[in-house]
Phi, psi and omega in degrees: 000132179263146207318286181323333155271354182273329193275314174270350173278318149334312159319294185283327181299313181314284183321328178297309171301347205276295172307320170311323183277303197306345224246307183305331204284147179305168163241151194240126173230132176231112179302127158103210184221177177190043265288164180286161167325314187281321156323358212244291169325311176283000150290136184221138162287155217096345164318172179274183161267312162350303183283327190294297181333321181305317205264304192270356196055201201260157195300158211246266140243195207221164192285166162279307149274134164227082142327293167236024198127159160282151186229138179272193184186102180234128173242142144248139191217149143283091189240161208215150182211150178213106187047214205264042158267115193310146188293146183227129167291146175239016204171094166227148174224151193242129161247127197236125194233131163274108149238163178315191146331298169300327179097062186231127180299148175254303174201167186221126145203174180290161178218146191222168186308324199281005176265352176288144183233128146271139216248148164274121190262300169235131193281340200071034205218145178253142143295117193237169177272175157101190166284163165234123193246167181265155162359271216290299194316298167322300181299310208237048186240020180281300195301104175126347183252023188291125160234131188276015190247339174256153202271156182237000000 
């Protein structure tokens, strides 16, 4: 092998390794909204909502029951994926704005990932009653109860 194939297969491994490590490193995907610090500071209670909107923009969402007021929501995520492995959040911050009646902010505060519950809303699963036997169960549990004297 000459000085010159040596130099390109070398050439190609390095490229190969190169890619192979570039393929591993995660990729970062960053989600939502999240308003700035100094935006954040001027807030006070007793604003309009009108005016929160003015200063924070529009809401990530919004409550759903507007019981005792309406409530805003501005969220943001970190989600981090690493080649074909499902994607893991790493990272959320929640800001949650309350208002009266009036649509006047009442209260506000932060939320981060460790304040979070996952809640399963559906599972996909029927319950069923009874034992759940396996293939193999099924299959060898017949055996001994064969009687060739009763007609079938």
């Amino acid at each position: 092998m000459s000085i010159k194939s040596r130099m390109r297969l070398l050439a190609l491994l390095g490229l190969g390794v190169t890619a192979f490590l570039g393929a591993c490193s995660p990729t970062i995907d960053h989600r939502g909204y999240l308003p700035r610090q100094s935006d954040l500071q001027q807030l006070q209670i007793g604003m309009s909502k009108t005016e929160v909107e003015g200063l924070l923009g529009s809401p990530s969402t919004t409550a759903t029951v507007n019981h005792a007021g309406d409530s805003y929501y501005y969220i943001s995520s970190v989600v981090e994926q690493q080649g074909f492995l499902d994607p893991k959040e790493v990272d959320r911050k929640v800001l949650a704005l309350r208002f009266s009646q009036i649509d006047q902010l009442e209260s506000f505060a932060h939320y981060g990932l460790e304040d979070g519950q996952v809640i399963n809303i559906n599972s996909r699963e029927t319950p069923t009653r009874g034992k759940e036997l396996t293939i193999l169960q099924q299959v060898f549990s017949n055996i001994g109860r064969f009687d060739p004297a009763v007609p079938q």
